[in-house]
C-alpha positions in Angstrom: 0.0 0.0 0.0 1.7 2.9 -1.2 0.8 6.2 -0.9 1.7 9.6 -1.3 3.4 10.0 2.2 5.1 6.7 1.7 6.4 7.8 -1.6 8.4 10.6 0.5 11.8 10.3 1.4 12.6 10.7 5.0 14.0 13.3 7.0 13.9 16.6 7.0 11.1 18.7 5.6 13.0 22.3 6.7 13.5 24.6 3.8 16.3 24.7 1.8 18.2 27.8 3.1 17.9 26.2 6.3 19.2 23.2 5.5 21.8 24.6 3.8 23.5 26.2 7.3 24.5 23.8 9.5 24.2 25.7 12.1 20.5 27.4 11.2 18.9 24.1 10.9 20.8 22.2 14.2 18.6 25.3 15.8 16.0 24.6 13.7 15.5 21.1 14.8 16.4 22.0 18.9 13.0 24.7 18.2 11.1 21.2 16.3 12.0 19.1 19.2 11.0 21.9 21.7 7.8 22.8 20.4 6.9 19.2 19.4 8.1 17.9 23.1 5.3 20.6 24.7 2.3 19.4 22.2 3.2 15.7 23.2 3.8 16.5 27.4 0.0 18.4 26.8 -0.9 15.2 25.1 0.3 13.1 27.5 -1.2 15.8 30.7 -4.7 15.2 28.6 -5.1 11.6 29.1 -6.0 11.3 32.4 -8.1 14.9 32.5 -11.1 15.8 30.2 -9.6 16.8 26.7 -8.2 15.1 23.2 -5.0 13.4 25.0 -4.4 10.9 22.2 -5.1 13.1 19.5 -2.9 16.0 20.5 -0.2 13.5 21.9 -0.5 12.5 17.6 -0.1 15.9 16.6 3.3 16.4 18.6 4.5 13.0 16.7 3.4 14.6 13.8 5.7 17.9 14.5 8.9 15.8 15.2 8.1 13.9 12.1 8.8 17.0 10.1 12.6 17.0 11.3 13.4 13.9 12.9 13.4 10.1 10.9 12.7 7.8 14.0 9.4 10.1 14.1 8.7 9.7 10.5 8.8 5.6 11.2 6.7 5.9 14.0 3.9 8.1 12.6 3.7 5.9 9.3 3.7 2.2 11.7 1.1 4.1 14.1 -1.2 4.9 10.3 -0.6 1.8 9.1 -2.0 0.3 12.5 -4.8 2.6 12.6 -6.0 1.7 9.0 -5.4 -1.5 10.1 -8.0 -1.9 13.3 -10.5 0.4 11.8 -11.0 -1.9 8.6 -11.4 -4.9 10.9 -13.4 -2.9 13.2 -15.8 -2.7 9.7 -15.9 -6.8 9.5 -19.6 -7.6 9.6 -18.7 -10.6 12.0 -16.3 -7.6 14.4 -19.1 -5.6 14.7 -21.8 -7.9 15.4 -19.2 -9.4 18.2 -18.9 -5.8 19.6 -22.6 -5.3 19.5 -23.4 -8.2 21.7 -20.6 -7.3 24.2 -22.3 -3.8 24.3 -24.9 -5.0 25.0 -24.2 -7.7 28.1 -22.2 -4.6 30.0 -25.1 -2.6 29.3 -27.5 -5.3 30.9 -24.7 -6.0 33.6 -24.7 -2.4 34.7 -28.3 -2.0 34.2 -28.4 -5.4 36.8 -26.1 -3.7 39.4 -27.8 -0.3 39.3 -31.4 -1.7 39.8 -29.5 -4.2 42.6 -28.2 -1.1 44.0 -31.4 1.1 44.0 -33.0 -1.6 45.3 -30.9 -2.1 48.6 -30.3 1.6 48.8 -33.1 3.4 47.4 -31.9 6.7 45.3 -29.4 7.8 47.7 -25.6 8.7 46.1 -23.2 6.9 47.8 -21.1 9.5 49.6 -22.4 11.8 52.8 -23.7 15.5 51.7 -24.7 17.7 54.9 -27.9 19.8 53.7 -27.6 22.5 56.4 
């Protein structure tokens, strides 16, 4: 499966006049890594709080991957894996499987809830003082 991004040759996508200094585009790639380090740590800060964590943490490996090969490697085996699930997530028989678990943890929690509401009545679990 080739396509137009495979077709590129790795490394570095910095213009020409930078390239061209060695010294322009060693500070070229320290400000890549830089910026690309703080989009991934947001990323990474993301994950466990409400916001896009994955797909920001993606965006920063898409920044190195304008300078740096290893992130060029990584962003096209991460693509390829991608592609990968989400056409066997689209198998008829994938689907109907994920359906059906659905499904039992909906009933499951459903069970549990009632079970709860049932011993308990509708009172949250944790203490609130109404003064």
């Amino acid at each position: 499966m080739n396509t137009r991004s495979d077709e590129r040759g790795l490394g570095s996508r910095a213009p020409e006049f930078v390239r061209a200094r060695r010294a322009l585009h060693l500070s070229w790639q320290v400000g890549v890594f830089l910026v690309g380090l703080a989009v991934v740590v947001a990323g990474v800060i993301m994950l466990p709080l409400p916001g896009p964590g994955w797909l920001v943490i993606f965006g920063g490996m898409a920044i190195w991957a304008t300078e740096f090969v290893w992130a060029q490697i990584a962003l096209r085996w991460t693509k390829r894996k991608v592609t990968e699930a989400a056409q066997r997530a689209l198998d008829p028989e994938v689907r109907r499987r994920n359906i059906a678990l659905t499904v039992l943890g909906l009933l499951i929690a459903g069970a549990l809830a009632a079970v709860y509401l049932w011993k308990f009545g509708a009172v949250p679990p944790w203490r609130i003082d109404h003064r």
